[in-house]
GUGU-74790 format. One record per atom (N, C-alpha, C): y, x, z; residue in three letters; atom name; residue number from 0. Coordinates in Angstrom, 2 decimals. Atoms other than C-alpha are relative to their C-alpha. Example, Ala and Ser with C-alpha at 12.3 -4.5 7.8 and 13.67 -1.06 7.14 Angstrom:
BEGIN
PT   north    east      up residuo atomo num
PT   -1.19    0.89    0.00     ALA     N   0
PT   -4.50   12.30    7.80     ALA    CA   0
PT    1.20    0.90    0.00     ALA     C   0
PT   -1.19   -0.82   -0.06     SER     N   1
PT   -1.06   13.67    7.14     SER    CA   1
PT    1.09   -0.77    0.73     SER     C   1
This chain:
BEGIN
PT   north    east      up residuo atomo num
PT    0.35    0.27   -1.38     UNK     N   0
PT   18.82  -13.86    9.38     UNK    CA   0
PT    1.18    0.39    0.87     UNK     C   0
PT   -1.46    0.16   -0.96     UNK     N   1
PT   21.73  -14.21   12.10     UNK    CA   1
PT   -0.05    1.23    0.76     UNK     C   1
PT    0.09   -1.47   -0.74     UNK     N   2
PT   22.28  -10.41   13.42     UNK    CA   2
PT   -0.39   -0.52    1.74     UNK     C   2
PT    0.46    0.18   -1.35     UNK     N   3
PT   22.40  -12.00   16.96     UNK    CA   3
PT   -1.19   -0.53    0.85     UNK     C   3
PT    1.36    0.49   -0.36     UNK     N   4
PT   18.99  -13.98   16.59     UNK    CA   4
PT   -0.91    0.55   -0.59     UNK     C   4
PT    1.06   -0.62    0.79     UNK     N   5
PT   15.65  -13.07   15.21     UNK    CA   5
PT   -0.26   -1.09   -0.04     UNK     C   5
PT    0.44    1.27    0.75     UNK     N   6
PT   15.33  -16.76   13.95     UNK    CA   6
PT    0.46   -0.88   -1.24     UNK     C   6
PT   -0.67    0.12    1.15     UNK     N   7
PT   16.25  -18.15   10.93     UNK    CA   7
PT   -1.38   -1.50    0.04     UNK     C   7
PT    0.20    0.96    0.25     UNK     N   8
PT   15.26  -22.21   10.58     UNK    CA   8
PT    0.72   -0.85   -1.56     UNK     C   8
PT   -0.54    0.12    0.72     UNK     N   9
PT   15.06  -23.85    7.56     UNK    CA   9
PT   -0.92   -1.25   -0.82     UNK     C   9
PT    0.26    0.78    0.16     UNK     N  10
PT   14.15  -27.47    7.28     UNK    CA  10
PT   -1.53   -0.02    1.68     UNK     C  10
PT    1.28    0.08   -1.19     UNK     N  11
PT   10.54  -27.91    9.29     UNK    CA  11
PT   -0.51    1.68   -0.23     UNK     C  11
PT    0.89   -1.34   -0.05     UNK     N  12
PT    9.96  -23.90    8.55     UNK    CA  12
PT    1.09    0.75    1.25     UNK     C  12
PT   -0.61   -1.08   -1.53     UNK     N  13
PT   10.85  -21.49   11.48     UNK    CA  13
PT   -0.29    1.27   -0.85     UNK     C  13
PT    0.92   -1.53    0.52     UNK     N  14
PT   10.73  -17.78   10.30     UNK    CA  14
PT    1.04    0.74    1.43     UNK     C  14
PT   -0.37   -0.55   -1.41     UNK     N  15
PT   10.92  -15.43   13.76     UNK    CA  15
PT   -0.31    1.57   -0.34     UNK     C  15
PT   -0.35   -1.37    0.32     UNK     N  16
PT   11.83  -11.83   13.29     UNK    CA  16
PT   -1.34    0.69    1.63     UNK     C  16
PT    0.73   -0.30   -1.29     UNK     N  17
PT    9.26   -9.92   15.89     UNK    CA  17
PT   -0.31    1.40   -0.54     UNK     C  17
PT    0.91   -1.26   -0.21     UNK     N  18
PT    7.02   -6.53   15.90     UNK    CA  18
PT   -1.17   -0.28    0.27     UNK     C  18
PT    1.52    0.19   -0.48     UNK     N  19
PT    3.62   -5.72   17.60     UNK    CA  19
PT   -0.70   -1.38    0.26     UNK     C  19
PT    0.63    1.25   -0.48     UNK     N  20
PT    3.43   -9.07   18.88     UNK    CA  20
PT   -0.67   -1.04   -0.61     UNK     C  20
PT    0.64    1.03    1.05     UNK     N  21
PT    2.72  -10.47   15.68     UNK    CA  21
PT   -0.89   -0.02   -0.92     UNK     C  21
PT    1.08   -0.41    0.94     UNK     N  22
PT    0.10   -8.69   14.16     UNK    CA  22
PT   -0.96   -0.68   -0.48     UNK     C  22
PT    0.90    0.85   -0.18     UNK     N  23
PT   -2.50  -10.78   15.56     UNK    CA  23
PT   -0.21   -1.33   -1.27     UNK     C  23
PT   -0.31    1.64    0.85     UNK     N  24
PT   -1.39  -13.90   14.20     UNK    CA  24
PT   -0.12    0.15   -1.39     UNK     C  24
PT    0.19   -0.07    1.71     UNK     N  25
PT   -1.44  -12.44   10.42     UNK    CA  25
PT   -1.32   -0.01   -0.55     UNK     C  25
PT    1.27   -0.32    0.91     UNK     N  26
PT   -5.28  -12.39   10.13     UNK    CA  26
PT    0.23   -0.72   -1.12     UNK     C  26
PT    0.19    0.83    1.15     UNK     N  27
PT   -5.59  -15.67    7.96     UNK    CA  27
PT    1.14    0.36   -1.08     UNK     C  27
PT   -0.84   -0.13    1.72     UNK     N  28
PT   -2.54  -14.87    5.60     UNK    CA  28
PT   -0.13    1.24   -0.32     UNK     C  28
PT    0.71   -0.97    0.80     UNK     N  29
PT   -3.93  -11.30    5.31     UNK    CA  29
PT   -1.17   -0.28   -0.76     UNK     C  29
PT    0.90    0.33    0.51     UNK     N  30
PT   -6.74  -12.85    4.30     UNK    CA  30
PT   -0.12   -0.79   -1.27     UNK     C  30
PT   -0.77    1.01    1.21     UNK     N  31
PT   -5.45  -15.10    1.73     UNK    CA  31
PT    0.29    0.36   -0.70     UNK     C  31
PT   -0.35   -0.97    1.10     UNK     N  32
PT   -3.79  -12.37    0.16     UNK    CA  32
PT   -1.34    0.58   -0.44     UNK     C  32
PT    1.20   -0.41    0.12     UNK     N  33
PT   -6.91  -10.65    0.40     UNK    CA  33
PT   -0.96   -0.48   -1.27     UNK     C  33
PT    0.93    1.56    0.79     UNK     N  34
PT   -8.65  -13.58   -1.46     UNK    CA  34
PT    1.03    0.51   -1.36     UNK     C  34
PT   -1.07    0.09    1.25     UNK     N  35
PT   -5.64  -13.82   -4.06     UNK    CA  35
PT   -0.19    1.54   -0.68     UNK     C  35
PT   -0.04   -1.43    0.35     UNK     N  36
PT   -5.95   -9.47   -4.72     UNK    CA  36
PT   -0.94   -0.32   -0.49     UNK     C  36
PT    0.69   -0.01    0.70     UNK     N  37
PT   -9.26  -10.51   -5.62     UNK    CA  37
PT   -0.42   -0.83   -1.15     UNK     C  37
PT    0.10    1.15    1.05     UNK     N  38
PT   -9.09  -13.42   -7.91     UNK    CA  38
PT    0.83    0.36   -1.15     UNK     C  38
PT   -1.33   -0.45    1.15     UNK     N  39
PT   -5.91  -11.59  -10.10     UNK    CA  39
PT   -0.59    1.24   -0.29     UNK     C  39
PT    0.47   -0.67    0.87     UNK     N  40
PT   -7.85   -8.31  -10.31     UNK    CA  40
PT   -1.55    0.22    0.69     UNK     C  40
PT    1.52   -0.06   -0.60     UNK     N  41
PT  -11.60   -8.71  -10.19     UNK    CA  41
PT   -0.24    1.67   -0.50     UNK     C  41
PT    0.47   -0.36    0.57     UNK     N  42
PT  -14.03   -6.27  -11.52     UNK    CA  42
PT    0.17    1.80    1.12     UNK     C  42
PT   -0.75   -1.27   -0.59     UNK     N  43
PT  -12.87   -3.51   -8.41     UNK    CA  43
PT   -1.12   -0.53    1.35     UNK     C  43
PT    0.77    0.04   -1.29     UNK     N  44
PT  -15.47   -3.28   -5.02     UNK    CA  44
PT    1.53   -0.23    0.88     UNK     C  44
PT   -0.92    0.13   -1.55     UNK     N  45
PT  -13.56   -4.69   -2.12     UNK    CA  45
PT   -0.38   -0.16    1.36     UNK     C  45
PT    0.48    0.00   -1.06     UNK     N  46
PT  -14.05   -4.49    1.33     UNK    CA  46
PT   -0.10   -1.87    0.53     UNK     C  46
PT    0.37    1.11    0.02     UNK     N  47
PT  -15.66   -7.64    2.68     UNK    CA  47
PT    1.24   -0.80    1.47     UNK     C  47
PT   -1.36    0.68   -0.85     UNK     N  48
PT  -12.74   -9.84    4.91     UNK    CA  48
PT    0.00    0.59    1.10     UNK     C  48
PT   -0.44   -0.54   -0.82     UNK     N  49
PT  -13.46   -8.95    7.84     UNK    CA  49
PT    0.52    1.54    0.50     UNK     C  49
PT   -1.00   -1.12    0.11     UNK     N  50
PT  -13.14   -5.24    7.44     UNK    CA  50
PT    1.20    0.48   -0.25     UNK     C  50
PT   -1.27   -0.26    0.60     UNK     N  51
PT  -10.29   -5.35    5.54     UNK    CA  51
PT    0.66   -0.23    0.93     UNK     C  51
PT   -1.59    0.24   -1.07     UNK     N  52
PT   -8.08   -7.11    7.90     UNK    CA  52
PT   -0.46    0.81    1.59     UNK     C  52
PT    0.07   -1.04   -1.20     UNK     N  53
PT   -9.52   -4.39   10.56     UNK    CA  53
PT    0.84    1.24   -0.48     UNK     C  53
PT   -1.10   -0.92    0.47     UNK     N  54
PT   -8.19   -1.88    8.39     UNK    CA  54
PT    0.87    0.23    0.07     UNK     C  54
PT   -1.60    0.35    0.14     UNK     N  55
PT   -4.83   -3.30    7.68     UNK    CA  55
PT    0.65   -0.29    0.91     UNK     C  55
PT   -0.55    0.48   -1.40     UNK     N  56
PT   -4.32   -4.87   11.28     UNK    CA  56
PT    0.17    1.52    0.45     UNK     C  56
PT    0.53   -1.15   -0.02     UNK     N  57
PT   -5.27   -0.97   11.85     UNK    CA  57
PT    1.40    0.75   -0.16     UNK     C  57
PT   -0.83   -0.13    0.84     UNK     N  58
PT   -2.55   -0.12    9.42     UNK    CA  58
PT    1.39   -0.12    0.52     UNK     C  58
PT   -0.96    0.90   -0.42     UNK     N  59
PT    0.08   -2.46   10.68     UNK    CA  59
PT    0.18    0.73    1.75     UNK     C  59
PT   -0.24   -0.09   -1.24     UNK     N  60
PT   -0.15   -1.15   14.13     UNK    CA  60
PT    0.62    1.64   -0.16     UNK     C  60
PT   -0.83   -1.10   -0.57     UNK     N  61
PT    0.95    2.27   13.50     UNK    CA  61
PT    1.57   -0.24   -1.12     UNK     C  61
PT   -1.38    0.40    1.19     UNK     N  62
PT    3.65    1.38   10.40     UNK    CA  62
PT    0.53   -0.56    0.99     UNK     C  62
PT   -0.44    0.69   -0.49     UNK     N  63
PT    4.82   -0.83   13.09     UNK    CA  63
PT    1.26    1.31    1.62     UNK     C  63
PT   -0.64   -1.21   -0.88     UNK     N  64
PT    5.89    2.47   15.32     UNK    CA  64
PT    1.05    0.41   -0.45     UNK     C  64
PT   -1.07   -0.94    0.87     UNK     N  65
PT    8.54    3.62   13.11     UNK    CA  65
PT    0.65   -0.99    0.05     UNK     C  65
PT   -1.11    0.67   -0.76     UNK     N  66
PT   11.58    2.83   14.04     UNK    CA  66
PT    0.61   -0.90   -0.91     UNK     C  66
PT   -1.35    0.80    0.65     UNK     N  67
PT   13.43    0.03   12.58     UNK    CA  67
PT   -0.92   -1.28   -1.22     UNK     C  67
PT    1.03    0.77    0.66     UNK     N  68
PT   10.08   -1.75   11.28     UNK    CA  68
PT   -0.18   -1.24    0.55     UNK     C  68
PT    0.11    1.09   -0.65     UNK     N  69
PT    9.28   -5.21   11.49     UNK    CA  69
PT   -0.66   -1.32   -0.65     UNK     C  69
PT    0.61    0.91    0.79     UNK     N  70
PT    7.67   -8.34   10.82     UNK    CA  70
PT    0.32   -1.65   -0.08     UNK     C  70
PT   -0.26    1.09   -0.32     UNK     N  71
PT    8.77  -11.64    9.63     UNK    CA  71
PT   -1.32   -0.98   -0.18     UNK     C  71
PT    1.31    0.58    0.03     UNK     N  72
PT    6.62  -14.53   10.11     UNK    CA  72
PT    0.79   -1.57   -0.12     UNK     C  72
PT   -0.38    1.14    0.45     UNK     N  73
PT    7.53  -17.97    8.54     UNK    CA  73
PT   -1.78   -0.74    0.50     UNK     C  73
PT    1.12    1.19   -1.31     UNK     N  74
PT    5.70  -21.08   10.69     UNK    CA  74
PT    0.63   -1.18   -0.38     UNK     C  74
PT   -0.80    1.48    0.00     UNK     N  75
PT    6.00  -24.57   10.06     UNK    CA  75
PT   -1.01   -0.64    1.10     UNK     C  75
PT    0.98    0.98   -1.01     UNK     N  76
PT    4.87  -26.93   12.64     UNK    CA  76
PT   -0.62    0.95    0.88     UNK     C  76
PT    0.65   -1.10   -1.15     UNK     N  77
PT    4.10  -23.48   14.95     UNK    CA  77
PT   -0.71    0.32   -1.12     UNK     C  77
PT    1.00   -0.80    0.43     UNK     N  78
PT    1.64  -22.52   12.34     UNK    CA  78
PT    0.51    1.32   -1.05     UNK     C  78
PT   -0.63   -1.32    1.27     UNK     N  79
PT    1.77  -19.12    9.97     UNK    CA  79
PT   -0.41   -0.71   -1.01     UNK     C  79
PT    0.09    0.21    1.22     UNK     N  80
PT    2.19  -19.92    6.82     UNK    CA  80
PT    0.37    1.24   -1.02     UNK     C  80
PT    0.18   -1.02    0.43     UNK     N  81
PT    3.38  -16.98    5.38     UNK    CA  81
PT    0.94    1.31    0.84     UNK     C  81
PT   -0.83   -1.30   -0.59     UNK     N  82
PT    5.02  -12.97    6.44     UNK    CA  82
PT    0.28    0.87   -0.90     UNK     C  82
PT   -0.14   -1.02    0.33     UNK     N  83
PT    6.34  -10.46    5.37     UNK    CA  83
PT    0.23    1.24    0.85     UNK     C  83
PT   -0.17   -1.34   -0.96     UNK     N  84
PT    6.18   -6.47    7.02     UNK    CA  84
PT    0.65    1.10   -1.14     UNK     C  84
PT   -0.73   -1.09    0.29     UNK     N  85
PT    8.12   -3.87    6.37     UNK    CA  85
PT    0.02    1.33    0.33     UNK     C  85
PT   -0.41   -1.11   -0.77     UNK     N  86
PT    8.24   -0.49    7.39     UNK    CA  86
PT    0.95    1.03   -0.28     UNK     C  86
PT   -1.20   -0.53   -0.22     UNK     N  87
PT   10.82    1.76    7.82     UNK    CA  87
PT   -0.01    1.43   -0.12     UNK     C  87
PT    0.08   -1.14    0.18     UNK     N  88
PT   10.28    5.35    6.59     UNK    CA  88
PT    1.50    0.68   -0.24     UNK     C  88
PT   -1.58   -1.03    0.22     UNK     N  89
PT   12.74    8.60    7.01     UNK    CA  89
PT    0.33    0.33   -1.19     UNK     C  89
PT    0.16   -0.33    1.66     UNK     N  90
PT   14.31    9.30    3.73     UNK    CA  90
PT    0.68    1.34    0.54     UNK     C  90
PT   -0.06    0.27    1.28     UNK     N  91
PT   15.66   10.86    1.57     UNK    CA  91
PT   -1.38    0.44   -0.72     UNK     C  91
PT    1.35   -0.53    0.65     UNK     N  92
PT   12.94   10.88   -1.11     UNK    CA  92
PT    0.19    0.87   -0.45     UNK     C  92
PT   -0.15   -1.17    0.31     UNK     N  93
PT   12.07   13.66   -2.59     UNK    CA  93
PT    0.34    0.17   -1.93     UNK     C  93
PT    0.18    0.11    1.76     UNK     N  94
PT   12.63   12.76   -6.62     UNK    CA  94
PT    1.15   -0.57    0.00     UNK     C  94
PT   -1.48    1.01    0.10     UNK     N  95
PT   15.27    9.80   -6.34     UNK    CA  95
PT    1.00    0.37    1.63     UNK     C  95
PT   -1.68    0.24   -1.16     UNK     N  96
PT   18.80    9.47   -4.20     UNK    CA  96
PT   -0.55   -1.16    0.62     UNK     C  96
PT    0.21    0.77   -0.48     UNK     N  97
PT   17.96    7.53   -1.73     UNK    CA  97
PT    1.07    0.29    1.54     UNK     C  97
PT   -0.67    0.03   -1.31     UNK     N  98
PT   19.59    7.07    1.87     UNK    CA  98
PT   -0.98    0.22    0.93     UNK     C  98
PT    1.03   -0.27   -1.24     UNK     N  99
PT   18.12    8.02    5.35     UNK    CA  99
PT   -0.71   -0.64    0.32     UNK     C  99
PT    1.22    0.88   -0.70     UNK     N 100
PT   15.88    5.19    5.62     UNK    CA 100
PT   -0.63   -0.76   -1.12     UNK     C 100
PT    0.48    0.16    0.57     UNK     N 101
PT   13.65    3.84    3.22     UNK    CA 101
PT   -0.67   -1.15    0.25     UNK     C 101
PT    0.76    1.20   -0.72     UNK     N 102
PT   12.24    0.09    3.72     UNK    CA 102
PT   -1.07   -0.35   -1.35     UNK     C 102
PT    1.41    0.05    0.40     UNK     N 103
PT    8.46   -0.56    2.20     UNK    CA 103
PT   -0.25   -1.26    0.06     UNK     C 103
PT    1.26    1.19    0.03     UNK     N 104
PT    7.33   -3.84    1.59     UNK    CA 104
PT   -1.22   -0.15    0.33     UNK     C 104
PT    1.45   -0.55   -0.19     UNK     N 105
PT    3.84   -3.18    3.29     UNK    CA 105
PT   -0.73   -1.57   -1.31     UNK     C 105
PT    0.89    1.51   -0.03     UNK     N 106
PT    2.78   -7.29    2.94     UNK    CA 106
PT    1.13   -0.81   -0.49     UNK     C 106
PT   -0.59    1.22   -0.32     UNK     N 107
PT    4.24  -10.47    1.59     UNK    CA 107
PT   -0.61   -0.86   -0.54     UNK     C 107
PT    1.08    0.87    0.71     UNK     N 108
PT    1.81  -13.08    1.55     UNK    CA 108
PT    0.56   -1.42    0.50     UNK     C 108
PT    0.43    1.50   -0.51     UNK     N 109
PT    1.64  -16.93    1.71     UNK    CA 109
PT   -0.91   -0.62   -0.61     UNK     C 109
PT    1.52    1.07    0.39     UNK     N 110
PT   -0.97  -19.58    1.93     UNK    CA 110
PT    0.11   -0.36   -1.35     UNK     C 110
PT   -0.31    0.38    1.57     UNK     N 111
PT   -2.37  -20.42   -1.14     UNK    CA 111
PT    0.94   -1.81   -0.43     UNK     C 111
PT   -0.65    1.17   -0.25     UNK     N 112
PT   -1.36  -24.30    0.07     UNK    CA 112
PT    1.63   -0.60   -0.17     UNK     C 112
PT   -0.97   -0.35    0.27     UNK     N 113
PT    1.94  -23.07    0.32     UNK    CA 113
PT    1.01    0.54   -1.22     UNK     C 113
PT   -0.47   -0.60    0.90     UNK     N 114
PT    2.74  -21.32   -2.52     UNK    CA 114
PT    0.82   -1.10   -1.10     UNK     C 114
PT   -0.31    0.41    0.64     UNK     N 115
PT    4.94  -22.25   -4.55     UNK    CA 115
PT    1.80   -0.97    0.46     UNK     C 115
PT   -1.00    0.91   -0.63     UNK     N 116
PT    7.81  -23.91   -2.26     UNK    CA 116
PT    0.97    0.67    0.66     UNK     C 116
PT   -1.15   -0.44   -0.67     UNK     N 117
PT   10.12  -21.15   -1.73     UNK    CA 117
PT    0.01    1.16    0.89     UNK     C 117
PT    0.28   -1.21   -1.69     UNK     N 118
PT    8.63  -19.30    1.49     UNK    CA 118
PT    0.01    1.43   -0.65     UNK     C 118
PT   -0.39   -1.67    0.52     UNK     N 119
PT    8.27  -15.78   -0.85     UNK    CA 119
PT    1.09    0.32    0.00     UNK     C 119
PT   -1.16   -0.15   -0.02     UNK     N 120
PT   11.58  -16.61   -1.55     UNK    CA 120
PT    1.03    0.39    0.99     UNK     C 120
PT   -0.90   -0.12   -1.14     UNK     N 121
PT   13.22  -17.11    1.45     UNK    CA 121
PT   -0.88    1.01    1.15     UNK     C 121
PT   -0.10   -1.15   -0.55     UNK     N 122
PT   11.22  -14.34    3.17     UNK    CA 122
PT    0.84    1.25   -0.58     UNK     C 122
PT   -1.11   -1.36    0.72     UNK     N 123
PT   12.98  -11.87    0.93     UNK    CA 123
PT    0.71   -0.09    0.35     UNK     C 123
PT   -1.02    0.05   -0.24     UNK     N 124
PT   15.74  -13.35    1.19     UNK    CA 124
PT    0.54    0.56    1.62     UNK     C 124
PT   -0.47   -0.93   -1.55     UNK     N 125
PT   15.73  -12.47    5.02     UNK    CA 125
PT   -0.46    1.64   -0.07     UNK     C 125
PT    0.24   -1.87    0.03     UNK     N 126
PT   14.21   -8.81    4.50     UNK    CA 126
PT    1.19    0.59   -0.67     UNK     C 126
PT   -1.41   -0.30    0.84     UNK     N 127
PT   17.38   -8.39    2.12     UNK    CA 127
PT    1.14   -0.03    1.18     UNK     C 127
PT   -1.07    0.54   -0.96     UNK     N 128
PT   19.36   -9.95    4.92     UNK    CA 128
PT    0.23    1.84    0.92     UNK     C 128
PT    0.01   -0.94   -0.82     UNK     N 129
PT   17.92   -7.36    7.32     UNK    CA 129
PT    0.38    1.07    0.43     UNK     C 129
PT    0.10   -1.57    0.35     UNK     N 130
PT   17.98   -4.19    5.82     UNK    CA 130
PT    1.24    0.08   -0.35     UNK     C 130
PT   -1.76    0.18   -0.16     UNK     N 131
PT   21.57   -5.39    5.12     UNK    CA 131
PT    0.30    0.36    1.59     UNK     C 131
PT   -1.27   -0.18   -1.55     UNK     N 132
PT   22.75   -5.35    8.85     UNK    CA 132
PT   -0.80    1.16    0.78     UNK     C 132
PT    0.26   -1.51   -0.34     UNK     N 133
PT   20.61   -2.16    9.16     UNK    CA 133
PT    0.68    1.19   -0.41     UNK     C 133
PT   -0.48   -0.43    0.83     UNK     N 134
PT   22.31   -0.79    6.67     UNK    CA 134
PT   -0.91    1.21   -0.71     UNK     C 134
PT    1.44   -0.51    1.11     UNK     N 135
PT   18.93    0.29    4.19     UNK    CA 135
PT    0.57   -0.33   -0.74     UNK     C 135
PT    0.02    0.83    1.33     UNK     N 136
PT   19.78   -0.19    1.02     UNK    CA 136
PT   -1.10    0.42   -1.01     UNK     C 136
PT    1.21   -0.03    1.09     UNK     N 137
PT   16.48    1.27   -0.59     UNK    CA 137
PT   -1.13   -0.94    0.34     UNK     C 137
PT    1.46    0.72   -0.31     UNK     N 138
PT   13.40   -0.94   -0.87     UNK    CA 138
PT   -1.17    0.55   -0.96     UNK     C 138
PT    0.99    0.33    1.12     UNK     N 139
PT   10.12   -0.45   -2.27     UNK    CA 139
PT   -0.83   -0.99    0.02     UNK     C 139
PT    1.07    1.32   -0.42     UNK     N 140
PT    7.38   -3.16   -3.17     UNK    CA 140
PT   -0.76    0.45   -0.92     UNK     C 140
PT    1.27   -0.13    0.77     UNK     N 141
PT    4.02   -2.51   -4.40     UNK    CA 141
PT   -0.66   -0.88   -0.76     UNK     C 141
PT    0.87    0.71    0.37     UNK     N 142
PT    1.73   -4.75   -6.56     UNK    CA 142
PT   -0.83    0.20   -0.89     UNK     C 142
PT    0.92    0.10    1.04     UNK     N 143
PT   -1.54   -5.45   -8.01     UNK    CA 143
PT    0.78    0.55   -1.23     UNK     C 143
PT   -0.68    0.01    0.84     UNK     N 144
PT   -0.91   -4.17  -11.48     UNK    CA 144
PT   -0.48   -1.41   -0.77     UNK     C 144
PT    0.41    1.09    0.50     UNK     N 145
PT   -2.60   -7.77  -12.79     UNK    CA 145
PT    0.76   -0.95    1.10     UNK     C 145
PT   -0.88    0.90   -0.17     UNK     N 146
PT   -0.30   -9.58  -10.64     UNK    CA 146
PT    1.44   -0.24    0.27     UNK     C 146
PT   -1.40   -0.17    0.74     UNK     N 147
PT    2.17  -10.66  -12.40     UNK    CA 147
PT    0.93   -1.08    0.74     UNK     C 147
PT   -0.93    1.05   -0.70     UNK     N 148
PT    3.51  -13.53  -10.42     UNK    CA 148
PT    1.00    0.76    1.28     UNK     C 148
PT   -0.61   -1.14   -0.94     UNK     N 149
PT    4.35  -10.77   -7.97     UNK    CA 149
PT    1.14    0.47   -0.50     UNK     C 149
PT   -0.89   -0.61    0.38     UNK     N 150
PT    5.92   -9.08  -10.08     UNK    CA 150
PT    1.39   -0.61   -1.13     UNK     C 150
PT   -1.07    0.93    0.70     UNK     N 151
PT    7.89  -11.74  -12.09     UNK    CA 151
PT    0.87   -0.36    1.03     UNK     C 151
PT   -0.61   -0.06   -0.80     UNK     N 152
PT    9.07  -12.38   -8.76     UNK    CA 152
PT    0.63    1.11    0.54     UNK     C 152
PT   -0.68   -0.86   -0.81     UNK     N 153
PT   10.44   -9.32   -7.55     UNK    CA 153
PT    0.85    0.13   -1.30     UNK     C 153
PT   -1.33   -0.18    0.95     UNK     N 154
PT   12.10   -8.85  -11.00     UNK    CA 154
PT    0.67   -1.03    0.24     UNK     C 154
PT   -0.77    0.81    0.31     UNK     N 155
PT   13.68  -11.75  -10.80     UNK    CA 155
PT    1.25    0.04    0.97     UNK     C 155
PT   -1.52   -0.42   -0.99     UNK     N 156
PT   15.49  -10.11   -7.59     UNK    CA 156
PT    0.47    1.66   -0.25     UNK     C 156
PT   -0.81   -1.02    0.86     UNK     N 157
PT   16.76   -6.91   -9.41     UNK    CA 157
PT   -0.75    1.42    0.33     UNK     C 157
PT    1.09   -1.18   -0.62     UNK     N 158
PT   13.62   -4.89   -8.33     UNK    CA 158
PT   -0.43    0.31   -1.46     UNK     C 158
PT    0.40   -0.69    1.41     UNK     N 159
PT   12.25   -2.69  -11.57     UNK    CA 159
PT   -1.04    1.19    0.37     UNK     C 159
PT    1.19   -0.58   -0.01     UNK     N 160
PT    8.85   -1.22  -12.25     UNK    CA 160
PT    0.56    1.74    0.74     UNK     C 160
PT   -0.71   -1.33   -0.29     UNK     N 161
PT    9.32    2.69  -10.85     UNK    CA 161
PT   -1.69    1.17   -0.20     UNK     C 161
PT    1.28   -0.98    0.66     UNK     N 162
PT    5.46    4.27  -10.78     UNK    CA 162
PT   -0.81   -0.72   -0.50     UNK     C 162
PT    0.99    0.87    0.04     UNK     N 163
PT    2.28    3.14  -11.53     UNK    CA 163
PT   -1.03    0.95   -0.24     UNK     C 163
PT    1.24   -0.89   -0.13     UNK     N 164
PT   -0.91    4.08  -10.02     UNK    CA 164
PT   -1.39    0.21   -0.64     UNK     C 164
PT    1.06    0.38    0.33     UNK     N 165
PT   -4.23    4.73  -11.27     UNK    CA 165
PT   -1.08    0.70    0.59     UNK     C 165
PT    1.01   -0.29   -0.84     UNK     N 166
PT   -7.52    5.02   -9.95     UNK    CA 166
PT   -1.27    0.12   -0.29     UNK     C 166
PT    1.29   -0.01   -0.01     UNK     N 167
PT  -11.20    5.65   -9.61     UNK    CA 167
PT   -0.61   -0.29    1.49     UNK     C 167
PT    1.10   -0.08   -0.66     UNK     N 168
PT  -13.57    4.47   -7.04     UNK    CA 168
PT   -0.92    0.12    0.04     UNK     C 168
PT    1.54   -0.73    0.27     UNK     N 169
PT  -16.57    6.02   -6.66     UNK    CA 169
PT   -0.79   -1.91    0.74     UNK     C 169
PT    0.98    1.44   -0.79     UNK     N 170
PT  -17.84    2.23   -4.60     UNK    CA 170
PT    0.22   -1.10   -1.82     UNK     C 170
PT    0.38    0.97    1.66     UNK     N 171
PT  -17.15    0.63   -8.45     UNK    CA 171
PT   -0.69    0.31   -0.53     UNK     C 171
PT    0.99   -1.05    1.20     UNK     N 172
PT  -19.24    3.41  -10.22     UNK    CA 172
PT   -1.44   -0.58    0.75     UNK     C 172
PT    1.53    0.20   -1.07     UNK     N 173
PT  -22.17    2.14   -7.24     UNK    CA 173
PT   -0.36   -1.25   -0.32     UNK     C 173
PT    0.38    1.37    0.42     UNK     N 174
PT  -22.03   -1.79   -8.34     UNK    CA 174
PT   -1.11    0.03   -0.52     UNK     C 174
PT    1.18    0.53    0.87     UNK     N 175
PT  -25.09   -3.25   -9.51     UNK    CA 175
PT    0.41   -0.39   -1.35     UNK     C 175
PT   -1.01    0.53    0.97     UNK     N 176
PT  -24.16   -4.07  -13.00     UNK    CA 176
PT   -0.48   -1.32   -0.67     UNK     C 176
C-alpha cells in the first residue's frame, strides 16, 4: 500500500486502509467467517451470530486504540468483500526476540463468494506492506486448528506453526447430546 495513500486499487477491487470508521461495515464478513469457524470445526457451542459479532465488534473497538492498529477493507463495486485487522501490541515478548511492536492478525476474512480469487492474498500482501513502512517486523496469526486452508495459506508466506491451544468449555459439556 503507497506510504502516502491508504488506498491500494487493484482491477475493480479498492482496498482502503482506515480505523474506527470501519468497524461497522465488517458485520457480514465477520459473519461469514463466523459461518466458515463453524463448518471447519463443528462439534464446539458457538455463540449465535448476532452475539458474536457484538462481542468481536466489542473487541475490535478497543484493539483498535493501540497505537499503530488498523483495518484493511477490500470493496469491489463499494461493497466489503473481505478485511483484514490488525493490532498493534508493545513488545518485546516475553519468550521470543521480538522488536517493540508486535502486529496480531486479529481477522482475515472473505466472502465465501469470493474466496478463492486472491483477496486473502492481496490483503496480506498489504498488511506485509504496512508493517513494512512501520517498521514491525513480527507478526502473529491465529487459526482454527481444523482449518487448514488457513493455514496452508499462511505457510505458504513463511509463517510457521509456534503454539497451539487447547481447551474445554464447560457450554460443550451442557449440549444436548
Amino acid at each position: 500500500m503507497d506510504t502516502n495513500q491508504a488506498r491500494h486499487t487493484d482491477g475493480d477491487m479498492t482496498v482502503r486502509k482506515g480505523g474506527a470508521e470501519f468497524i461497522d461495515r465488517l458485520a457480514p464478513l465477520w459473519l461469514a467467517l463466523h459461518a466458515h469457524h463453524q463448518s471447519v470445526q463443528p462439534g464446539f457451542t458457538y455463540f449465535p451470530d448476532g452475539s458474536s459479532w457484538e462481542l468481536r465488534r466489542d473487541c475490535y473497538r478497543r484493539w483498535i486504540l493501540d497505537e499503530g492498529s488498523f483495518v484493511l477493507l477490500a470493496e469491489r463495486d463499494g461493497q466489503p468483500v473481505g478485511y483484514a485487522f490488525v493490532q498493534i501490541e508493545a513488545g518485546p515478548d516475553d519468550t521470543w526476540v521480538t522488536g517493540n511492536r508486535i502486529a496480531e492478525l486479529q481477522t482475515l476474512s472473505v466472502l465465501p463468494a469470493e474466496r478463492g480469487h486472491g483477496i486473502g492474498t492481496l490483503l496480506l500482501d498489504l498488511v506485509d506492506a504496512e508493517l513494512d513502512r512501520m517498521g514491525v517486523a513480527d507478526l502473529l496469526i491465529g487459526t482454527l486448528a481444523a482449518n487448514t486452508g488457513a493455514q496452508r495459506l499462511y505457510e505458504r508466506r513463511g509463517l510457521r506453526p509456534v503454539l497451539v491451544h487447547y481447551a474445554r468449555f464447560g457450554a460443550d459439556d451442557a449440549k444436548p447430546a
